[in-house]
PDB file of N, CA, C and O in Angstrom, chain B, residues numbered from 101:
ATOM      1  N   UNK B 101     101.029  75.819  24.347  1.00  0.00           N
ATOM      2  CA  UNK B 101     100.393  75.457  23.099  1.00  0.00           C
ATOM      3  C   UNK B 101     101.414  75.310  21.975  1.00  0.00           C
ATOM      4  O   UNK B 101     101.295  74.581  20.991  1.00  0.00           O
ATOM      5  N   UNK B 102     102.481  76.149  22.283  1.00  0.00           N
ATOM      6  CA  UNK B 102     103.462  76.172  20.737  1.00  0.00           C
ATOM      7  C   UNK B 102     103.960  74.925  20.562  1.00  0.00           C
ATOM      8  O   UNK B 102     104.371  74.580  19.454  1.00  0.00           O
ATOM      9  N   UNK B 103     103.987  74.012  21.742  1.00  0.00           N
ATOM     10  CA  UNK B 103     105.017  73.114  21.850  1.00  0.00           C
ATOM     11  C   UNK B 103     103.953  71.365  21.712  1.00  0.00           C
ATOM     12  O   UNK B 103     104.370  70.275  22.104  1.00  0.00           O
ATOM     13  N   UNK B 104     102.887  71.568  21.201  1.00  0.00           N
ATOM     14  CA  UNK B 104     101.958  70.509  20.366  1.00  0.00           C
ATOM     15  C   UNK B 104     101.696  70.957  19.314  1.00  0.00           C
ATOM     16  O   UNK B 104     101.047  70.178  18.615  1.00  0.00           O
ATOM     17  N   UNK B 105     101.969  72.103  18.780  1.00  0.00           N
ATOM     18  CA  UNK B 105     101.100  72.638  17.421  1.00  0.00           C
ATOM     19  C   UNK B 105     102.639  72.557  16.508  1.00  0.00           C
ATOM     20  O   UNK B 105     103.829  72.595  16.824  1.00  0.00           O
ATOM     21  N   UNK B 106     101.875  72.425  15.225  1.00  0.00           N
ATOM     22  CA  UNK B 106     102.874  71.916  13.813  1.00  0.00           C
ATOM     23  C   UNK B 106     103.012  73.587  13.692  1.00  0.00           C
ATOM     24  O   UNK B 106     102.305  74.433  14.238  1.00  0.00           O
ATOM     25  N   UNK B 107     104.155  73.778  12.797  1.00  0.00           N
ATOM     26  CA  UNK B 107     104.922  75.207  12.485  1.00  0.00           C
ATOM     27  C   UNK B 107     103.720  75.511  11.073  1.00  0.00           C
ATOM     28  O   UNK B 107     103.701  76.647  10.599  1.00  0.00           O
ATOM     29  N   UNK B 108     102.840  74.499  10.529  1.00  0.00           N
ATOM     30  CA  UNK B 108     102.195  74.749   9.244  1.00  0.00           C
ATOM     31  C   UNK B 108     100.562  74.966   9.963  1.00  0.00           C
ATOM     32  O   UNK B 108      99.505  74.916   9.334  1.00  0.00           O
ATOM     33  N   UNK B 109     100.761  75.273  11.783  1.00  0.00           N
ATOM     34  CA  UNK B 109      99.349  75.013  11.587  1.00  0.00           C
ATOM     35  C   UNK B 109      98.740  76.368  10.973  1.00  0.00           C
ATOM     36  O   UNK B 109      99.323  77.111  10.183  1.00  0.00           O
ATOM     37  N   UNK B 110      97.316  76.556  11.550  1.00  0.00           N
ATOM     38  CA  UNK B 110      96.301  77.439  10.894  1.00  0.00           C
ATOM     39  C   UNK B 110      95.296  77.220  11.384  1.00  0.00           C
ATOM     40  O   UNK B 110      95.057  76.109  11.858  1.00  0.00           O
ATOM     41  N   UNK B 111      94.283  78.377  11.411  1.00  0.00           N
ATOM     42  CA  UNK B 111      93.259  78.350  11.771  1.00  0.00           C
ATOM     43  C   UNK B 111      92.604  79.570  11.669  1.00  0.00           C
ATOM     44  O   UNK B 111      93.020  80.658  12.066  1.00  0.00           O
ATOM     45  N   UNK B 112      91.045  79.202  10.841  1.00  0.00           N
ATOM     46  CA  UNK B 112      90.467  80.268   9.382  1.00  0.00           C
ATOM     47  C   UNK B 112      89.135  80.076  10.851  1.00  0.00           C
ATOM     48  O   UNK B 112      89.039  79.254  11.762  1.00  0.00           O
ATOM     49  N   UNK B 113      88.383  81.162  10.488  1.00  0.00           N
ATOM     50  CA  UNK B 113      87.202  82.016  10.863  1.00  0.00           C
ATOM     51  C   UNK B 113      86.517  82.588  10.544  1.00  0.00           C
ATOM     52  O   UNK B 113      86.764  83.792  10.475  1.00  0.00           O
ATOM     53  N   UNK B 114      85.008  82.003  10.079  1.00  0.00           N
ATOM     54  CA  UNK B 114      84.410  82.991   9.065  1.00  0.00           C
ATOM     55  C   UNK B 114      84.265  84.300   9.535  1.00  0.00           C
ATOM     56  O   UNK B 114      84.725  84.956  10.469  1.00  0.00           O
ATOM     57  N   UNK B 115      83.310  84.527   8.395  1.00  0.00           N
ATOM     58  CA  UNK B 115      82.734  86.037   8.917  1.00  0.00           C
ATOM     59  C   UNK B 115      83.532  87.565   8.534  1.00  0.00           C
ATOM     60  O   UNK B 115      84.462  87.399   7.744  1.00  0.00           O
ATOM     61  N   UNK B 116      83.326  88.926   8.943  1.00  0.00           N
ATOM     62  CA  UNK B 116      84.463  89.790   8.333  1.00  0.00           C
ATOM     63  C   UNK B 116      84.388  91.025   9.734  1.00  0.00           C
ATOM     64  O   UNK B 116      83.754  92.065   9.917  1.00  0.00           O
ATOM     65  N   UNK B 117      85.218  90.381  10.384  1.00  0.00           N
ATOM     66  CA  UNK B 117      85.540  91.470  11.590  1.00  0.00           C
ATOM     67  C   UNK B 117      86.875  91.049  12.050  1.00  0.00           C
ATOM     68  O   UNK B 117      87.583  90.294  11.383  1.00  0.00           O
ATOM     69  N   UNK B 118      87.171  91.472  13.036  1.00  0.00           N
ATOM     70  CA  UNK B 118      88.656  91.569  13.599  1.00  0.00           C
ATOM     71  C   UNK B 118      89.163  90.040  13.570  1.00  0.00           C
ATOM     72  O   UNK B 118      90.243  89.825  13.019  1.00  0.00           O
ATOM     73  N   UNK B 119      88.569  89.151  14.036  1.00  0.00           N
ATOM     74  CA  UNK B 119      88.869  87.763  14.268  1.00  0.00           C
ATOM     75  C   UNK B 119      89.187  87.585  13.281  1.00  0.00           C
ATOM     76  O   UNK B 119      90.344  87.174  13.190  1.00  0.00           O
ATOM     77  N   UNK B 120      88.395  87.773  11.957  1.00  0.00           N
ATOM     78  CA  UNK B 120      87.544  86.747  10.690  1.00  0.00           C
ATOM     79  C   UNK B 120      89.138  86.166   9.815  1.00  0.00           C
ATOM     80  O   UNK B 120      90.129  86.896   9.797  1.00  0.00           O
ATOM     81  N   UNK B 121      89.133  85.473   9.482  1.00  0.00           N
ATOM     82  CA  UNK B 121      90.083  85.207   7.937  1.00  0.00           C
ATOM     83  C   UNK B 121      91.052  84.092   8.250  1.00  0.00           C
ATOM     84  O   UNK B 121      90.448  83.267   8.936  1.00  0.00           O
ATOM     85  N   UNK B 122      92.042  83.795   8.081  1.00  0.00           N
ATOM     86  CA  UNK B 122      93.010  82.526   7.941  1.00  0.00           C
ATOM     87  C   UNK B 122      94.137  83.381   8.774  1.00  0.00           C
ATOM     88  O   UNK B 122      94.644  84.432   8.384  1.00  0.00           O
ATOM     89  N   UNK B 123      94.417  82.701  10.007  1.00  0.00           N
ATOM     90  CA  UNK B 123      95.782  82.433  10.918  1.00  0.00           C
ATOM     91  C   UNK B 123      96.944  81.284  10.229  1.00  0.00           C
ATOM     92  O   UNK B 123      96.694  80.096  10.023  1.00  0.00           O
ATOM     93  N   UNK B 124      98.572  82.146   9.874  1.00  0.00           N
ATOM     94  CA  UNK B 124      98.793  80.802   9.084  1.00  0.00           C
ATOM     95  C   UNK B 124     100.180  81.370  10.070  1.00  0.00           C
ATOM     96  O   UNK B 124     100.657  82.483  10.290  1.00  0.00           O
ATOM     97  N   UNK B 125     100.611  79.569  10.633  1.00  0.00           N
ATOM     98  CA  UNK B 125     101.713  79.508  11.051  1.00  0.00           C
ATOM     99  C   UNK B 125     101.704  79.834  12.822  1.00  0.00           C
ATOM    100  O   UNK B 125     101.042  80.767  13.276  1.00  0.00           O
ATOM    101  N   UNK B 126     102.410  79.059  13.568  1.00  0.00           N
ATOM    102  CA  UNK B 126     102.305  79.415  14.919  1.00  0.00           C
ATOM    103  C   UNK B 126     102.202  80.726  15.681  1.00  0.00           C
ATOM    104  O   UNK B 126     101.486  80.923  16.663  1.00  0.00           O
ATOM    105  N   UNK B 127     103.132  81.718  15.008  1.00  0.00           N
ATOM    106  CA  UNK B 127     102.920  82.741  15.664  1.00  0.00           C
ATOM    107  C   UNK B 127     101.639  83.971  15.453  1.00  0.00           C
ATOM    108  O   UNK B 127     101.408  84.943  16.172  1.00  0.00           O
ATOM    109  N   UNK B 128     100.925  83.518  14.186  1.00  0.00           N
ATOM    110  CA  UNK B 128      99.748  84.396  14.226  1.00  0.00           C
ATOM    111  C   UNK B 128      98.837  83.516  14.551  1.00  0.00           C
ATOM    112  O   UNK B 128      97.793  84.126  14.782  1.00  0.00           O
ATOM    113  N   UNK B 129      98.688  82.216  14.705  1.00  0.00           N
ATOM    114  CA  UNK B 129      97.722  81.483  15.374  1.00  0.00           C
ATOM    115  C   UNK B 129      97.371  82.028  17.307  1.00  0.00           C
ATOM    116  O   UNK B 129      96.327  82.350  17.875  1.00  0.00           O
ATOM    117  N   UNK B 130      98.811  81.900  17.794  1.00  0.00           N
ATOM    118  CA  UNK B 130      98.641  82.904  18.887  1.00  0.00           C
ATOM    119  C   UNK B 130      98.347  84.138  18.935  1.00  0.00           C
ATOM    120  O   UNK B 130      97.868  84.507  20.007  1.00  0.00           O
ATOM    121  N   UNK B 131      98.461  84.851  18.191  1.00  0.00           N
ATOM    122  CA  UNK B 131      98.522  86.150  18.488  1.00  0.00           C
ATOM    123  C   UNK B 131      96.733  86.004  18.197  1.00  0.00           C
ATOM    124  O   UNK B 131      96.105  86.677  19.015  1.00  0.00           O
ATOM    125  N   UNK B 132      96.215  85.566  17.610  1.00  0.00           N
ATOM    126  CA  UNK B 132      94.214  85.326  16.988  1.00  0.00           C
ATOM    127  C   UNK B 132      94.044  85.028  18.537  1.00  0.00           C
ATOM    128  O   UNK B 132      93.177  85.719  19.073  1.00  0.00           O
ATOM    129  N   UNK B 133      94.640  84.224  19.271  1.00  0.00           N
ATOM    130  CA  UNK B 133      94.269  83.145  20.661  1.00  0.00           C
ATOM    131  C   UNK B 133      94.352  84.595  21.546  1.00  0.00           C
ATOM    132  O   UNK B 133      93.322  85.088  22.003  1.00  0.00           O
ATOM    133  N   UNK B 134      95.206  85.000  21.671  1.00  0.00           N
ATOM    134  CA  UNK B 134      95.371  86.214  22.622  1.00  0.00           C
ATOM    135  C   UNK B 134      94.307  87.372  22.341  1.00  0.00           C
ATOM    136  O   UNK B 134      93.550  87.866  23.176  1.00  0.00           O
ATOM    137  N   UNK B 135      94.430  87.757  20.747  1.00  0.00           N
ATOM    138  CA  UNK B 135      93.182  88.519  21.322  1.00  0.00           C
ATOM    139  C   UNK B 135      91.912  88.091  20.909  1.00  0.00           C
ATOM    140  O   UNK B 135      91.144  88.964  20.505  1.00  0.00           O
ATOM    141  N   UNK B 136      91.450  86.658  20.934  1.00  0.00           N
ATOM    142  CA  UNK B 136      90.438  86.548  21.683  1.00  0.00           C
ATOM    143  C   UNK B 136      90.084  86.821  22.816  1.00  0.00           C
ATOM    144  O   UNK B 136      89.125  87.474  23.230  1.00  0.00           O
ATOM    145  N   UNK B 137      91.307  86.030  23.578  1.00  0.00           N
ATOM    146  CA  UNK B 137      91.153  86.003  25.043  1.00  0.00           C
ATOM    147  C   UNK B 137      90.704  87.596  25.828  1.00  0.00           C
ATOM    148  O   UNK B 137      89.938  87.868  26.753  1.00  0.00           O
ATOM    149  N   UNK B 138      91.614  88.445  24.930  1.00  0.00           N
ATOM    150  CA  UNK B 138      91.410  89.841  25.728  1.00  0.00           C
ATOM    151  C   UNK B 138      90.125  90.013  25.326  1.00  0.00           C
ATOM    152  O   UNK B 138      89.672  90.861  26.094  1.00  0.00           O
ATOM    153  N   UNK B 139      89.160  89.643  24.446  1.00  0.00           N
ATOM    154  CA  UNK B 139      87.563  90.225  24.825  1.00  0.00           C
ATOM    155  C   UNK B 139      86.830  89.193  25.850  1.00  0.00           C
ATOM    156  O   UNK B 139      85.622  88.979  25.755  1.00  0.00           O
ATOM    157  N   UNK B 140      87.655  88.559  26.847  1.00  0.00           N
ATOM    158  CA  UNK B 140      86.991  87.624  27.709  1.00  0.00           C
ATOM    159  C   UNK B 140      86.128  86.586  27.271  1.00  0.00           C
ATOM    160  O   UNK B 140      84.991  86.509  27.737  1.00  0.00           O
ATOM    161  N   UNK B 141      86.552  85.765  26.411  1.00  0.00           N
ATOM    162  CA  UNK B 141      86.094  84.860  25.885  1.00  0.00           C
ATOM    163  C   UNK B 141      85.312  83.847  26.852  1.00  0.00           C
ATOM    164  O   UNK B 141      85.918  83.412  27.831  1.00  0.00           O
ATOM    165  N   UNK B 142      84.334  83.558  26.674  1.00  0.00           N
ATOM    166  CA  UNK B 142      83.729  82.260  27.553  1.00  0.00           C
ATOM    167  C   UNK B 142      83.010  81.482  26.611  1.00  0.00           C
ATOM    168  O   UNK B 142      81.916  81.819  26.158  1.00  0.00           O
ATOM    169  N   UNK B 143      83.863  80.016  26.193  1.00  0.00           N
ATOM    170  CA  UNK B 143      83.158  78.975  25.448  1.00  0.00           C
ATOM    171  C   UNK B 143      82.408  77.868  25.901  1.00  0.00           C
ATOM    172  O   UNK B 143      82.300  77.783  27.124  1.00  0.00           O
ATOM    173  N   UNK B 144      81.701  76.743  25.013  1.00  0.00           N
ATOM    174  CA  UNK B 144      81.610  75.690  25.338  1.00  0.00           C
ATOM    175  C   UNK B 144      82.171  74.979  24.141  1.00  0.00           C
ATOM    176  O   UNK B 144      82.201  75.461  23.009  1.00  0.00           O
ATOM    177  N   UNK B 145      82.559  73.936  24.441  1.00  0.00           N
ATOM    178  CA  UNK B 145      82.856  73.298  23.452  1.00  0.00           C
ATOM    179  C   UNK B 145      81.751  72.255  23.056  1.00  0.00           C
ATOM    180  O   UNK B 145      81.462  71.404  23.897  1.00  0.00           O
ATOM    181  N   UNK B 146      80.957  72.253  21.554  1.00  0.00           N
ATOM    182  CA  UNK B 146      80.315  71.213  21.670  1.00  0.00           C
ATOM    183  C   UNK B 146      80.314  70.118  20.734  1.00  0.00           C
ATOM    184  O   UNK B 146      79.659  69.078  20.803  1.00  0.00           O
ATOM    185  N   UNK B 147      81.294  70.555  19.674  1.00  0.00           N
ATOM    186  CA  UNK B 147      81.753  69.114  19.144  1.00  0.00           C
ATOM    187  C   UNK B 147      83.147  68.936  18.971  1.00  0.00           C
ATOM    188  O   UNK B 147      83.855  69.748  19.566  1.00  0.00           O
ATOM    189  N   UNK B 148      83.754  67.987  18.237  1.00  0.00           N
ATOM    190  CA  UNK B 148      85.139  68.001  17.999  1.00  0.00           C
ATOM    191  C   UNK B 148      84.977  66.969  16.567  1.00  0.00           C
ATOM    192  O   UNK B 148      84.303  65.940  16.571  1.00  0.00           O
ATOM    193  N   UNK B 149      85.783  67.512  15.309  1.00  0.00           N
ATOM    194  CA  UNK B 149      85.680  66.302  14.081  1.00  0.00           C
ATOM    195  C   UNK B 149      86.938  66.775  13.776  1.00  0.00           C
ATOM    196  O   UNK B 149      87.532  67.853  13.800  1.00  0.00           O
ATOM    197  N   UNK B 150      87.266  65.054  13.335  1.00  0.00           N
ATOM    198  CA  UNK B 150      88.142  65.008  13.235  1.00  0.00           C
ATOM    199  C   UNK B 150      88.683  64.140  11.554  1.00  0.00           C
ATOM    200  O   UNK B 150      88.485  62.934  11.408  1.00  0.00           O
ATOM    201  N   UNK B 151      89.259  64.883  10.597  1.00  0.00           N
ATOM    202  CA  UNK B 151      89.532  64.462   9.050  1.00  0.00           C
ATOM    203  C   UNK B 151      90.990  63.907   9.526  1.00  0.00           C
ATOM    204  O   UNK B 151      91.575  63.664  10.582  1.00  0.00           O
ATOM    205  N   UNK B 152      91.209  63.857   8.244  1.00  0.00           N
ATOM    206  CA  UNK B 152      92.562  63.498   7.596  1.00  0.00           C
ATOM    207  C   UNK B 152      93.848  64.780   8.001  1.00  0.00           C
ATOM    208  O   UNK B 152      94.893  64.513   8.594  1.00  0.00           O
ATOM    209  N   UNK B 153      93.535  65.871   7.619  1.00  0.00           N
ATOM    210  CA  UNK B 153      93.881  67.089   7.430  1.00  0.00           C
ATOM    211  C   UNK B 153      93.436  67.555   8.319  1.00  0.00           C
ATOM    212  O   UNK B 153      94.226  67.676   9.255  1.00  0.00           O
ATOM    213  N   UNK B 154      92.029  68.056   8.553  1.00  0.00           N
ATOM    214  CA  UNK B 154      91.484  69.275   9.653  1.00  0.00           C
ATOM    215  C   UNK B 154      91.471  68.509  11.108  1.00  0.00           C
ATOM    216  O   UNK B 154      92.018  67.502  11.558  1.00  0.00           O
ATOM    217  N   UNK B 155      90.542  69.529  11.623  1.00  0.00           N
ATOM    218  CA  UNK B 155      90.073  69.439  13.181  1.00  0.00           C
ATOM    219  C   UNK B 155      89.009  70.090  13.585  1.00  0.00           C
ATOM    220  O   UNK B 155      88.848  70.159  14.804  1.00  0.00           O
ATOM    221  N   UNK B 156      88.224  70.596  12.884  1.00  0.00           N
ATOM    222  CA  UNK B 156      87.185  71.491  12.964  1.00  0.00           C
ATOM    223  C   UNK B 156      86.274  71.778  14.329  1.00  0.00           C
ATOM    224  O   UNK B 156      85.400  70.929  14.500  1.00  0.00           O
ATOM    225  N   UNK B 157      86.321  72.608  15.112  1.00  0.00           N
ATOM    226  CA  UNK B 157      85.455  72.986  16.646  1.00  0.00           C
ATOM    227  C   UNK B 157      84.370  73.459  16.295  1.00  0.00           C
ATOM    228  O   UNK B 157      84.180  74.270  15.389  1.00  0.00           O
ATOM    229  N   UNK B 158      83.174  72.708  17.386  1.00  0.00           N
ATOM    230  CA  UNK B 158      82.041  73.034  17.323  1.00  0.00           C
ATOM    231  C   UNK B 158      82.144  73.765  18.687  1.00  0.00           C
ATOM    232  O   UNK B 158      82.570  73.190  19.688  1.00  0.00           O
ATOM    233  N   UNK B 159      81.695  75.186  18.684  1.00  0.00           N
ATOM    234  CA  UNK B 159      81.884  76.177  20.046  1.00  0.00           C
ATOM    235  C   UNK B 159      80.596  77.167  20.196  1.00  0.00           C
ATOM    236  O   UNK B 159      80.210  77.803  19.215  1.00  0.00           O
ATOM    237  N   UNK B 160      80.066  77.256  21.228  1.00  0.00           N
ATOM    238  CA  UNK B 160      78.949  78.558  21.690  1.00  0.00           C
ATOM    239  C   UNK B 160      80.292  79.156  22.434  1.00  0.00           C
ATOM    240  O   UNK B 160      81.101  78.522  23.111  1.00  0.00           O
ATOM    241  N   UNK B 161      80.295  80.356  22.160  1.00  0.00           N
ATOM    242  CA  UNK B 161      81.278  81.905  21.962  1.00  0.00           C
ATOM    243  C   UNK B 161      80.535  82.781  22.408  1.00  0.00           C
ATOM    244  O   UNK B 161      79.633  83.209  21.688  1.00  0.00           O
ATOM    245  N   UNK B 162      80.771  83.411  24.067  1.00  0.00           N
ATOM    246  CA  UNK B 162      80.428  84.773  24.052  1.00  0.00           C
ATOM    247  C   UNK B 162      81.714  85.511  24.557  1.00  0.00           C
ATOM    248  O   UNK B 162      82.663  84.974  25.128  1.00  0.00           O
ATOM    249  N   UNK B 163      81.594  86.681  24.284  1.00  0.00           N
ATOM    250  CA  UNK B 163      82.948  87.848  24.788  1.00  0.00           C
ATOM    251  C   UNK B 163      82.138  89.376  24.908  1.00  0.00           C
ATOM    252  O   UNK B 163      80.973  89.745  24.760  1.00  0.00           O
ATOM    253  N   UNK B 164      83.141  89.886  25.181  1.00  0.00           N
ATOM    254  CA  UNK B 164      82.513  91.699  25.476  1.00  0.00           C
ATOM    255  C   UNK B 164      83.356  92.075  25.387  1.00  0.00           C
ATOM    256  O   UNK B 164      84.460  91.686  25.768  1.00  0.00           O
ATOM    257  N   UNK B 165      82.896  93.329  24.613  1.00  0.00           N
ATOM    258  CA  UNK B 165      83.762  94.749  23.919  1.00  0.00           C
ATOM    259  C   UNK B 165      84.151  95.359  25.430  1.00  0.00           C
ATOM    260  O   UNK B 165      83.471  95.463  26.451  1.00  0.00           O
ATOM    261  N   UNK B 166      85.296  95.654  25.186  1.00  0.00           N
ATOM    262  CA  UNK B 166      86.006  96.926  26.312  1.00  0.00           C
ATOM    263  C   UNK B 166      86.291  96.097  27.769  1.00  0.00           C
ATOM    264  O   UNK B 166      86.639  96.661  28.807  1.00  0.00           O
ATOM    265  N   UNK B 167      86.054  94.544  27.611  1.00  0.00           N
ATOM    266  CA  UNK B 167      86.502  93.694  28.641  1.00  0.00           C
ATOM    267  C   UNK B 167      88.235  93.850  28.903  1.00  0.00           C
ATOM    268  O   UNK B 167      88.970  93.489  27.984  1.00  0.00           O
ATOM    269  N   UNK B 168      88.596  94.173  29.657  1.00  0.00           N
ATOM    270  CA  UNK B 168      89.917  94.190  30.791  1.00  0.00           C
ATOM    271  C   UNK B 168      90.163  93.245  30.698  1.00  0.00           C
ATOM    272  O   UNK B 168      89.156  92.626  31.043  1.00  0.00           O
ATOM    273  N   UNK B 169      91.519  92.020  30.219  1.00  0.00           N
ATOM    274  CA  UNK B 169      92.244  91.166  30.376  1.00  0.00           C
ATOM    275  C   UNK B 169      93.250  91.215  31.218  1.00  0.00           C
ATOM    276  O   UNK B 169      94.126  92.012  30.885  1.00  0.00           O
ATOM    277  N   UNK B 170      93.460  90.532  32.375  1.00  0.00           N
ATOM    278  CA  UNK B 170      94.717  90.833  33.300  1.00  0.00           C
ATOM    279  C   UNK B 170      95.165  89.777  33.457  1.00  0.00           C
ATOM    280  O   UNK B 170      95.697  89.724  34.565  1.00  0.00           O
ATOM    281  N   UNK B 171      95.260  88.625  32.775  1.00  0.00           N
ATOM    282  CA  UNK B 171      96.073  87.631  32.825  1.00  0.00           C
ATOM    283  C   UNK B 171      97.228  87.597  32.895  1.00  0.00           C
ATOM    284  O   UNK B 171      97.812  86.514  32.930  1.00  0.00           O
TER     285      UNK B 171
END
């Protein structure tokens, strides 16, 4: 992933829990991606828009607390 993504990217999340708030710059954009992943994330993707500037994902999101990641 590091190696398509701009050094200015970002990526914000509403809401106010562990996820929630603005990822700025490649390496905390991963680090948001990882621990998603460790609550076993399972998406769908169901839209994709696309601006000038953004990229905005349309996603159904489920995960579970105390899920084991062994990737």
């Amino acid at each position: 992933m590091r190696t398509i993504m701009s050094s200015e990217a970002s990526w914000t999340l509403p809401g106010s829990n562990k996820i929630s708030g603005k990822a700025s710059g490649i390496d905390a954009v991963m680090n948001r991606a990882c621990l998603i992943a460790s609550y076993g994330l399972n998406f769908e993707l169901l839209n994709v828009l696309v601006s000038r500037d953004n990229m905005p994902l349309s996603l159904d999101n489920t995960g579970q607390r105390g899920y084991s990641y062994t990737g």
